[in-house]
RODO-2510 file (C-alpha; in nm, 4 decimals, decimal comma):
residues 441
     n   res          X          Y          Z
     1     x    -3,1362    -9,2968     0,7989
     2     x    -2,8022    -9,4604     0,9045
     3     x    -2,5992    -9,1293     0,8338
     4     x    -2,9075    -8,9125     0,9500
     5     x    -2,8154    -9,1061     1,3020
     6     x    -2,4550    -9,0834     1,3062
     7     x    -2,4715    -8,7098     1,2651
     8     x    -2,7354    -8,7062     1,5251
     9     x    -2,4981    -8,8760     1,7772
    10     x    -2,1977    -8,6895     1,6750
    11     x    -2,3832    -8,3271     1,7769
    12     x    -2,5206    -8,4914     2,0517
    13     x    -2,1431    -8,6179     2,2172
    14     x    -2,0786    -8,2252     2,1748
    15     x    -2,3483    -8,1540     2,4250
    16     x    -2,2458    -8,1179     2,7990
    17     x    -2,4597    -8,4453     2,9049
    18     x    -2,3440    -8,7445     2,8711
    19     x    -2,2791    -8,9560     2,5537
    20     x    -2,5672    -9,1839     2,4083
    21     x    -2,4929    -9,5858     2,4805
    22     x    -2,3965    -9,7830     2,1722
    23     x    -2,7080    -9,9809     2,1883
    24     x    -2,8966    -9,7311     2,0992
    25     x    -2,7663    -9,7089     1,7485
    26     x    -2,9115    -9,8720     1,4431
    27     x    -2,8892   -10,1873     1,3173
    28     x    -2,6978   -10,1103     1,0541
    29     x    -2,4312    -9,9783     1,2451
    30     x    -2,4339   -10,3050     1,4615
    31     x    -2,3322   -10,4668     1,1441
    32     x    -2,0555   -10,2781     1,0949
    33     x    -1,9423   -10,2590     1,4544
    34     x    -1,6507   -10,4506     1,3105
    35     x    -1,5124   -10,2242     1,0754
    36     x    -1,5641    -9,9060     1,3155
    37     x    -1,4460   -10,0415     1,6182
    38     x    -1,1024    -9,8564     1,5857
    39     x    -1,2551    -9,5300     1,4931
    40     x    -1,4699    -9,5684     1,7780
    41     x    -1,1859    -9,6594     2,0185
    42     x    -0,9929    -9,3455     1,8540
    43     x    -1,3021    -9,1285     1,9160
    44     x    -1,3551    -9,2385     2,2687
    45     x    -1,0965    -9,0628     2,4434
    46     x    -1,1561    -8,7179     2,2220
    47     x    -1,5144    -8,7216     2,3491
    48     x    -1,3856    -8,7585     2,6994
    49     x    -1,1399    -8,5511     2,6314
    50     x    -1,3849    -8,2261     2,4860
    51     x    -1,5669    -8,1924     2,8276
    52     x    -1,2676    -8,0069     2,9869
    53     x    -1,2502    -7,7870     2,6867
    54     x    -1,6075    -7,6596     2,6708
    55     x    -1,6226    -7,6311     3,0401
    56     x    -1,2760    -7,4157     3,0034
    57     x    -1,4323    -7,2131     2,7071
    58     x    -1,7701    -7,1195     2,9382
    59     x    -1,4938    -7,0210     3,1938
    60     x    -1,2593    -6,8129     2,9457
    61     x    -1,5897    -6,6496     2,8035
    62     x    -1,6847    -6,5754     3,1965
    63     x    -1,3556    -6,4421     3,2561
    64     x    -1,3831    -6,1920     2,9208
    65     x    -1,6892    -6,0057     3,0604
    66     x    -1,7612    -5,6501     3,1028
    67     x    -1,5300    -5,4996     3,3213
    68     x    -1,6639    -5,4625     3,7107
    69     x    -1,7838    -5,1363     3,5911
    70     x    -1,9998    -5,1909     3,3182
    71     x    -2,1675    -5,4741     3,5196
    72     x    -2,2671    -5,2544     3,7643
    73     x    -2,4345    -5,0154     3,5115
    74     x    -2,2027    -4,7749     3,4114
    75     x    -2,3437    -4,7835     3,0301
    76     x    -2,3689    -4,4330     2,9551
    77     x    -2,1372    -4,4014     2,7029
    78     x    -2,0324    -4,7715     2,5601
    79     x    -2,1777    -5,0693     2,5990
    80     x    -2,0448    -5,4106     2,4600
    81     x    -2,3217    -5,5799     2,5300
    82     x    -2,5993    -5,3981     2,4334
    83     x    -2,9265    -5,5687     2,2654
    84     x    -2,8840    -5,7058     1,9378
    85     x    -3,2697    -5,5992     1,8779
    86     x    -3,1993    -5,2856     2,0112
    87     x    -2,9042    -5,2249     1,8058
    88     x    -3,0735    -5,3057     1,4857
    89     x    -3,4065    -5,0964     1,5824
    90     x    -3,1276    -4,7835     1,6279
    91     x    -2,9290    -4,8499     1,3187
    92     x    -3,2668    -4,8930     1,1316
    93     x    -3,3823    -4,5640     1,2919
    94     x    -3,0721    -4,3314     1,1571
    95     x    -3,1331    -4,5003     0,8406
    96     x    -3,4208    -4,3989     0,7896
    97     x    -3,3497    -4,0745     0,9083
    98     x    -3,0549    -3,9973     0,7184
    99     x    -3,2681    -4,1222     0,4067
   100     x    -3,5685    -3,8955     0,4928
   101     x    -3,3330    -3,6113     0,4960
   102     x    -3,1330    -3,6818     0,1187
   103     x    -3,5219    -3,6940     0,0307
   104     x    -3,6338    -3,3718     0,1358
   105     x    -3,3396    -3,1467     0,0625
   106     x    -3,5270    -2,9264    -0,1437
   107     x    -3,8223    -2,9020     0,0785
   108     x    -3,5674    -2,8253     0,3550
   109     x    -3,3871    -2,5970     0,1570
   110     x    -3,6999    -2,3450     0,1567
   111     x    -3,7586    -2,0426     0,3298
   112     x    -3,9212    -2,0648     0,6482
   113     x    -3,8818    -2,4927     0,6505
   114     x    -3,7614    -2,6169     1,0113
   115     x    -3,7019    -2,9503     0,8325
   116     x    -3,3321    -2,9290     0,9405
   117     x    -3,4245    -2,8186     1,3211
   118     x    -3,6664    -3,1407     1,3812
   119     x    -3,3960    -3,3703     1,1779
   120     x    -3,1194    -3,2677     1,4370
   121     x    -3,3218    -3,2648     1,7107
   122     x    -3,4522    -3,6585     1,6098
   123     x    -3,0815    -3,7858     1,5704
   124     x    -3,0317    -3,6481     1,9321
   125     x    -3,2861    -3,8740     2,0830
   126     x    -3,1542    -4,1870     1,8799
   127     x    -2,8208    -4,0893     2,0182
   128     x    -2,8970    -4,1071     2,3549
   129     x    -2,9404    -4,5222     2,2642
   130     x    -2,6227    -4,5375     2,0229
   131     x    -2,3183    -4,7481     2,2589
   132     x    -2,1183    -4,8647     1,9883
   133     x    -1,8689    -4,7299     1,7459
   134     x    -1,9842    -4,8903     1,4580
   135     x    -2,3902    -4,7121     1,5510
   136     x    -2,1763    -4,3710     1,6116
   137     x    -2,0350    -4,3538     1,2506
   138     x    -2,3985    -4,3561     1,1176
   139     x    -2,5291    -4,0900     1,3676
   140     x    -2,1829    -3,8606     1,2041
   141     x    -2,2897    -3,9140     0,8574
   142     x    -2,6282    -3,8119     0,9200
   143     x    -2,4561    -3,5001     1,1092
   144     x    -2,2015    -3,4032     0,8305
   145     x    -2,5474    -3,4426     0,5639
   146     x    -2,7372    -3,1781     0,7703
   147     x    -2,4399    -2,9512     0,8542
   148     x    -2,3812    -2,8964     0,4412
   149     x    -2,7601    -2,8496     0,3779
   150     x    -2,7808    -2,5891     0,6464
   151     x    -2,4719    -2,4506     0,5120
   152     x    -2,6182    -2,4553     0,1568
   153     x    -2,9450    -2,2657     0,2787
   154     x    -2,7696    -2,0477     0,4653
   155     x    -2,5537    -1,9314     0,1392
   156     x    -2,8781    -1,9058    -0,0348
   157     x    -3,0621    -1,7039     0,2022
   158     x    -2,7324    -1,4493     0,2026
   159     x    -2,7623    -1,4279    -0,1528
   160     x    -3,0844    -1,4235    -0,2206
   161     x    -3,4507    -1,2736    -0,0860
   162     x    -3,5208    -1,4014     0,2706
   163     x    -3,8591    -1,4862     0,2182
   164     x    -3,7686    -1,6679    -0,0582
   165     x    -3,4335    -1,8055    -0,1317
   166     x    -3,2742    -1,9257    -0,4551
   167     x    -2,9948    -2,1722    -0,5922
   168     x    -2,7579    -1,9760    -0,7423
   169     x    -2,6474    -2,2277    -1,0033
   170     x    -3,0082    -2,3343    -1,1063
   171     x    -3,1011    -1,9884    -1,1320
   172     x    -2,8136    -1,8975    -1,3840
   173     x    -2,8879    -2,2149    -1,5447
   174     x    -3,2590    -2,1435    -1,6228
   175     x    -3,1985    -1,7963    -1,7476
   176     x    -2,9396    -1,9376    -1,9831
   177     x    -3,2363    -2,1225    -2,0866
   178     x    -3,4740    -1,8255    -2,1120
   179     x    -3,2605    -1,6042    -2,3048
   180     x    -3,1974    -1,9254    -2,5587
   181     x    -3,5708    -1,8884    -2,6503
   182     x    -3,6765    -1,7130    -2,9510
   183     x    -3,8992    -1,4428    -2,8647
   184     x    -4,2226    -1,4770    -2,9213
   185     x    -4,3625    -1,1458    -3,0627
   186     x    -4,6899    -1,1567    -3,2457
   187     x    -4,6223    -0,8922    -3,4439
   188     x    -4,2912    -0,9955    -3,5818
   189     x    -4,3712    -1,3847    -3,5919
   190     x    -4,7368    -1,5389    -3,7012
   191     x    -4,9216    -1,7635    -3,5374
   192     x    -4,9072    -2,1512    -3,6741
   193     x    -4,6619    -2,3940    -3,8677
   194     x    -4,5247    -2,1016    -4,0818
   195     x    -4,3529    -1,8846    -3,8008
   196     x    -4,2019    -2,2116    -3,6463
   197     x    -4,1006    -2,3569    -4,0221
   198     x    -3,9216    -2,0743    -4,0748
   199     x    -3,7509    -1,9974    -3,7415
   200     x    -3,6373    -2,3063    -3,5719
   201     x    -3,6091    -2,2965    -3,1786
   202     x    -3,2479    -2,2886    -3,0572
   203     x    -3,2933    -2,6436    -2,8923
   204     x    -3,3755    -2,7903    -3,2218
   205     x    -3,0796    -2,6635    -3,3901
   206     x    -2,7540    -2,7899    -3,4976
   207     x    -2,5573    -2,7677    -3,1355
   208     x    -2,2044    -2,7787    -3,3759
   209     x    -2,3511    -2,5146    -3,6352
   210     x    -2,2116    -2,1580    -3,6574
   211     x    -2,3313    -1,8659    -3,5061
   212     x    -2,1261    -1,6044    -3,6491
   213     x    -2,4457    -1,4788    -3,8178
   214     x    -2,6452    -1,4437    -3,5186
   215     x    -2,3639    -1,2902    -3,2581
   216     x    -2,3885    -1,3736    -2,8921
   217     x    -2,6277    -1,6738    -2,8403
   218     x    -2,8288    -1,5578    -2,5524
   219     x    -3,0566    -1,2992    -2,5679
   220     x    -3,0238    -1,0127    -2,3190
   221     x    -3,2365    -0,8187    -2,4388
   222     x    -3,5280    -1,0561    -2,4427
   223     x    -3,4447    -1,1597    -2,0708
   224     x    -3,4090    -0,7506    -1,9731
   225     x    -3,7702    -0,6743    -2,1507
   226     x    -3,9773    -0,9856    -2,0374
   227     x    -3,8159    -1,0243    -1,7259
   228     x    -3,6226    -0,7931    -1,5605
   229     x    -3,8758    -0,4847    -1,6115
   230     x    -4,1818    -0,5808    -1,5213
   231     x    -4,0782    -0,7399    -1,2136
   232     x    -3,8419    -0,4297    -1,1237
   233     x    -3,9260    -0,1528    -0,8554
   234     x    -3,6247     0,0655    -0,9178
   235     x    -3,6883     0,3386    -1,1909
   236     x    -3,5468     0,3578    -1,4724
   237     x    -3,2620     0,5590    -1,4775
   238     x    -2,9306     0,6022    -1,7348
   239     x    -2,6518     0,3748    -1,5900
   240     x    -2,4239     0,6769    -1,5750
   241     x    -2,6390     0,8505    -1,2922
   242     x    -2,3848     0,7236    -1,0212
   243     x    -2,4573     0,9948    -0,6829
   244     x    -2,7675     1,1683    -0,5333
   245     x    -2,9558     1,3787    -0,7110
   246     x    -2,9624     1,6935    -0,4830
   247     x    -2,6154     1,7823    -0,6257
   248     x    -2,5998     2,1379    -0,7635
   249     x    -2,3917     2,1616    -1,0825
   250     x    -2,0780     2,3875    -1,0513
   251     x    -2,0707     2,6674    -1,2447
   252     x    -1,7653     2,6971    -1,3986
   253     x    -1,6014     3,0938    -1,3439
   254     x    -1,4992     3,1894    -1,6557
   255     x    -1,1567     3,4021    -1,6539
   256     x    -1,0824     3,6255    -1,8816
   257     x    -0,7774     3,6777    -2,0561
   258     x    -0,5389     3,9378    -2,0929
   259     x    -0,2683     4,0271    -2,3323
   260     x     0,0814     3,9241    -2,3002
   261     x     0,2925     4,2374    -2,1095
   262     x     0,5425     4,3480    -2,3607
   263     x     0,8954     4,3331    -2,2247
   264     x     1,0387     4,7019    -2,2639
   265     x     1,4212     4,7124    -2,3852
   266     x     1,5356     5,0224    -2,1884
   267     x     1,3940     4,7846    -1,8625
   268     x     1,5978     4,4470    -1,9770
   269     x     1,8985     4,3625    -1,7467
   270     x     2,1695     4,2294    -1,8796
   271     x     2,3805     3,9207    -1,7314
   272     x     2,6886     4,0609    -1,5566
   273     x     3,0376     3,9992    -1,7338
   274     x     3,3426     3,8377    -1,4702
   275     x     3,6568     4,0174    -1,6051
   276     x     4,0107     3,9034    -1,5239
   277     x     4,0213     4,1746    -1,1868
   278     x     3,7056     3,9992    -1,0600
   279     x     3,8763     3,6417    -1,0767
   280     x     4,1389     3,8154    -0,8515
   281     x     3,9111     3,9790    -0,6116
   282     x     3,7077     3,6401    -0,5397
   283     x     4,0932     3,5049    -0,4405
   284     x     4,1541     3,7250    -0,2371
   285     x     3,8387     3,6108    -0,0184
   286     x     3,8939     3,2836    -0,0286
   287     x     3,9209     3,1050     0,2718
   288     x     4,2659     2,9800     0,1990
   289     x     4,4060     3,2333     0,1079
   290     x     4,2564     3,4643     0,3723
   291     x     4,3872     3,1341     0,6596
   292     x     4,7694     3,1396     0,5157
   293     x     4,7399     3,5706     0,5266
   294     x     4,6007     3,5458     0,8716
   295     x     4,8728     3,3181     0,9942
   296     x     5,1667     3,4937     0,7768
   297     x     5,0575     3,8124     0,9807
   298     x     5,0305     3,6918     1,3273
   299     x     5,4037     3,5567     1,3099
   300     x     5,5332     3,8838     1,1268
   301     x     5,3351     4,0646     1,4487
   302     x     5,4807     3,8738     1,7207
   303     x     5,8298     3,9024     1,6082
   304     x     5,8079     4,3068     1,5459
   305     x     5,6609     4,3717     1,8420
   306     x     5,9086     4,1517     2,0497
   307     x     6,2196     4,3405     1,8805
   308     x     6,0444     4,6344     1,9836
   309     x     5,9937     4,5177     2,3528
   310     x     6,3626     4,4183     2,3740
   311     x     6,4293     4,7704     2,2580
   312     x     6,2783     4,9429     2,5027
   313     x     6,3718     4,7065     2,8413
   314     x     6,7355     4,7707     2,7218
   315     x     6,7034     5,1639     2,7357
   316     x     6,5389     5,1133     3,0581
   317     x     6,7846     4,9330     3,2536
   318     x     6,7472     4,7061     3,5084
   319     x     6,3281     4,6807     3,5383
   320     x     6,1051     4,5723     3,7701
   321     x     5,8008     4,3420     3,6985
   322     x     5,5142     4,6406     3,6820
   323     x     5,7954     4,8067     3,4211
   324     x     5,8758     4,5078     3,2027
   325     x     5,4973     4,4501     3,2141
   326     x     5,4593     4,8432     3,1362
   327     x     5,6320     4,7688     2,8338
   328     x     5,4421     4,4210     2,7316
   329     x     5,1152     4,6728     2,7042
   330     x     5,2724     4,9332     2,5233
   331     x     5,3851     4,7086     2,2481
   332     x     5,0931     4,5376     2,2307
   333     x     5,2335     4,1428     2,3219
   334     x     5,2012     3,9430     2,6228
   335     x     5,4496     3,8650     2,9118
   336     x     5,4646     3,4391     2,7489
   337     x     5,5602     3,6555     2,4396
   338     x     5,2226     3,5613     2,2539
   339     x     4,9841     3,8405     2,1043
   340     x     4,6532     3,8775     2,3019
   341     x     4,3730     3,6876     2,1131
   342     x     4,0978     3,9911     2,1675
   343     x     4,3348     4,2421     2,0243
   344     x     4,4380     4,0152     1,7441
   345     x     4,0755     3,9537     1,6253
   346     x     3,8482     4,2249     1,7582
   347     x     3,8032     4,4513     1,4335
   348     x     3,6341     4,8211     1,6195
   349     x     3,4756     4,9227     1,2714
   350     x     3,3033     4,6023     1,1929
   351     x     3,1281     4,3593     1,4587
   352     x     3,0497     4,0934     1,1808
   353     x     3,4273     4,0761     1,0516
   354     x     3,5316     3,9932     1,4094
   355     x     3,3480     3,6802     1,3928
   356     x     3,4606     3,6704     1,0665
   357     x     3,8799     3,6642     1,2156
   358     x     3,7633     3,4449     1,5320
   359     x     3,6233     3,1679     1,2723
   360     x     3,9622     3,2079     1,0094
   361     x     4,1546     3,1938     1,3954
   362     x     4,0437     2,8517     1,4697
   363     x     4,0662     2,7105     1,1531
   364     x     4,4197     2,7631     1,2073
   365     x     4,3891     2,6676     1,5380
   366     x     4,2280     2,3225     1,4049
   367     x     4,5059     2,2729     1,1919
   368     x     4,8111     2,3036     1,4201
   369     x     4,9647     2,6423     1,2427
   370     x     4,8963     2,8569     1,5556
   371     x     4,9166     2,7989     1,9056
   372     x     4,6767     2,9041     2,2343
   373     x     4,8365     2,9832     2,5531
   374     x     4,6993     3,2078     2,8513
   375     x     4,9925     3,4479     3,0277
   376     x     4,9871     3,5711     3,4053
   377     x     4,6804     3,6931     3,4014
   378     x     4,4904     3,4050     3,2425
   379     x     4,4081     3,6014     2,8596
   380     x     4,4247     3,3962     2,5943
   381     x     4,7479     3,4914     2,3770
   382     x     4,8156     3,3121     2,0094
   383     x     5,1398     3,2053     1,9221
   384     x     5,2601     3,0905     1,5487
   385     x     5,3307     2,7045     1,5547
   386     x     5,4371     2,4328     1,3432
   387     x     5,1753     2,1742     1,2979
   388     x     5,3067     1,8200     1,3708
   389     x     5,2430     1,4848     1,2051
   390     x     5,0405     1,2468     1,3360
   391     x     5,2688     0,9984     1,4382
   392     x     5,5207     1,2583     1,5720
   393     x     5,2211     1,4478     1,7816
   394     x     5,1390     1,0959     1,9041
   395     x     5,4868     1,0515     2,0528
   396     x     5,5025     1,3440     2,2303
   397     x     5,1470     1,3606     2,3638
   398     x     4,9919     1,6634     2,1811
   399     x     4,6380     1,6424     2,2091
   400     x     4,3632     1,8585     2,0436
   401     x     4,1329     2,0640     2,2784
   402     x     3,8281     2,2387     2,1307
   403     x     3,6376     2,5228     2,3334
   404     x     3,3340     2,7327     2,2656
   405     x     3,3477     3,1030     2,2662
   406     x     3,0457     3,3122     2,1686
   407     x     3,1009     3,6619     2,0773
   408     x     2,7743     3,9049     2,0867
   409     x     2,7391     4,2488     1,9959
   410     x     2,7752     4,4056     2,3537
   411     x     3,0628     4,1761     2,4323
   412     x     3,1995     4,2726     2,1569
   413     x     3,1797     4,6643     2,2970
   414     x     3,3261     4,5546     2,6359
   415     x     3,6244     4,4659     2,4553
   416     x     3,6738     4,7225     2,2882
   417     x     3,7021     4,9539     2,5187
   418     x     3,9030     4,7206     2,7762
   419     x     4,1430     4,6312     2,5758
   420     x     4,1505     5,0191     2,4010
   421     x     4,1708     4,8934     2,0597
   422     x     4,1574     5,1214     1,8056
   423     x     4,3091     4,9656     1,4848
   424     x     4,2387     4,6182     1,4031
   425     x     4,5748     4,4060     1,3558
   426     x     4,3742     4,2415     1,0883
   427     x     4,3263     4,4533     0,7900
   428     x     3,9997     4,5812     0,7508
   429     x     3,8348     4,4322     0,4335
   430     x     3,6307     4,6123     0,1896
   431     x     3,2228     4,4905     0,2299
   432     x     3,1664     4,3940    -0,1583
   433     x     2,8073     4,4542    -0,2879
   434     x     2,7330     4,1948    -0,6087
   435     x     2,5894     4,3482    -0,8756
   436     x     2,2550     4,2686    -0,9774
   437     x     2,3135     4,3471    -1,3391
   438     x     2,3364     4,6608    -1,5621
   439     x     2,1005     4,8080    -1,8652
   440     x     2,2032     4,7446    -2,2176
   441     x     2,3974     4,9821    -2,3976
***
């Protein structure tokens, strides 16, 4: 009873009244009012000194509230100090909610079920009361549960019938079962003990024993016959038949053949022989060799033809300028002592061989060995040159000009018959016709 008291007095000093007098202790404590009377004296000022500190701690709890907000009402969303009743009857609620729904996954999972629909539409109106975190994380769980079994039904109705879904995996899993049966044909097995004696059931065997006698350990045919057939609306067709059936067959043209043509000798051609005068004949057209005769003639032109117009202004005399230019068009050069392109190139007998001269022209042109000038009257004239090396036609500041001149068949006329040419300067050259072959001899 004495230490029944003391603790009694000891809560009782925690209290906010005021402390119980010492007479009201036992008499048992009286009697050792001697002993305690420093532990009372040391306890004395700690009692006096508590009241500050629980009246500080009702203060420091005041001042820890709800903000200003929350007291007013604004408890949508969070609220600290929601109901512990009402917290528990919410928790309990998605509990119980979130249990009902691992429960009935298979009911939920069928066809037609709106199991799911009511489940979600249940943790909405629980949510409305969830203001804490803690409450929140059961409301997700239940959320993530019903999201996967809608996602699982939703994968079953895609792969299977929509009035009546099926799991995929138990599905393979109970025809693995059905095709580990043995038959049961009553005209290959009898009835009773005997049958079963003598043909254990695949369950009862040996799981480690071989098979090797036996071959593949399912049964496809028994799950085709007793189940696949019956239950079956398509016809039964060959599994070859790929197409619709309105195709018409193609009927295959038959050719007929015919005998080889024989090859007649007297008809055979026979590959043409190159002798040593052909060899020179294709030199002779080469372009190089047709370039070097080109140029070789122009210079042995000009320098004829200018003796000869030197000959002829000295038997004349002193000339005038519509004499000495008399004489330029008599010899056939012009008055900057060049010969006139046009009558240079312009072949009368052949139109295609003076394109033929233009093109060997300015290749030579190209390559430095003749010279284009114009005279008085602005006509092109050529004149041999010596081609220059790069460096050297770098220092003194020869530059290559190119320039387009098309020739046509009635320009080609005109000139003709301005310039009165009537033999090419060019040698005409002989039009060669290859020869297909010749007949055995």
């Amino acid at each position: 009873m004495a230490r029944f008291a003391l603790h009694r007095d000891e809560a009782t000093s925690l209290t906010p009244n005021p402390p119980s007098s010492p007479t009201s202790a036992s008499d048992k404590e009286n009697r050792r009012q001697s002993t305690n009377k420093r532990t009372q004296a040391a306890m004395a000022p700690s009692r006096l000194s508590k009241r500050p500190r629980l009246t500080d701690r009702d203060s420091n709890i005041q001042s820890r509230g709800p903000p200003p907000s929350q007291r007013n009402g604004d408890t949508r969303y969070y609220d600290p100090d929601q109901d512990a009743d009402e917290r528990r009857r919410v928790r309990r609620e998605l509990r119980d909610l979130n249990r009902a729904l691992n429960d009935s996954r298979g009911e939920f999972m069928q066809s037609g079920n709106d199991g799911l629909f009511k489940t979600v539409e249940k943790a909405n109106e629980i949510f409305v009361q969830v203001k804490q975190t803690s409450d929140a994380t059961i409301d997700s769980r239940l959320l993530v549960n019903a999201a996967d079994l809608s996602h699982k039904k939703t994968a079953q109705l895609a792969l299977g019938d929509a009035s009546a879904g099926i799991d995929v995996d138990e599905f393979v899993s109970k025809c693995i079962s059905f095709m580990r049966r043995e038959p049961t044909s009553e005209t290959s097995t009898p009835r009773g003990t005997q049958g079963r004696r003598g043909r254990p059931r695949q369950s009862q065997r040996d799981p480690y024993a071989s098979d090797e006698d036996e071959g593949d350990a399912m049964n496809w045919d028994y799950l085709g016959q007793m189940a696949c057939f019956p239950h079956n609306a398509r016809p039964v067709v060959s599994g070859w038949l790929l197409g619709p059936l309105s195709v018409q067959k193609r009927v295959r043209a038959i050719t007929q053949r015919q005998a080889r043509e024989a090859i007649d000798p007297e008809l055979a051609v026979k590959p043409t022989e190159l002798q040593q005068h052909d060899l020179g004949q294709q030199d002779s057209v080469n372009l190089t060799t047709t370039c070097s005769y080109i140029n070789k003639l122009l210079g042995d032109t000009q320098q004829e033809r200018e003796r000869e117009a030197e000959r002829k202004l000295t038997d004349v005399g002193n000339p005038t300028e519509d004499q000495i230019q008399l004489v330029f068009d008599e010899c056939g050069i012009a008055d900057d002592g060049g010969i006139p392109l046009f009558a240079f190139c312009i072949d009368p007998d052949s139109f295609g061989q003076s394109v033929e001269n233009l093109f060997y022209v300015s290749f030579l042109v190209r390559d430095g060995t003749v010279g284009i000038s114009t005279d008085s009257r602005q006509l092109p004239t050529l004149h041999p040159a010596k081609p220059y090396a790069p460096s050297e036609a770098q220092r003194h500041g020869i530059q290559k000009h190119q320039a387009v001149f098309s020739l046509d068949y009635e320009t080609w006329e005109q000139l003709i018959k301005v310039f009165n040419i009537k033999k090419p300067i060019i040698p005409h050259r002989e039009e060669i016709e290859g020869e297909t072959g010749m007949s055995w001899v």
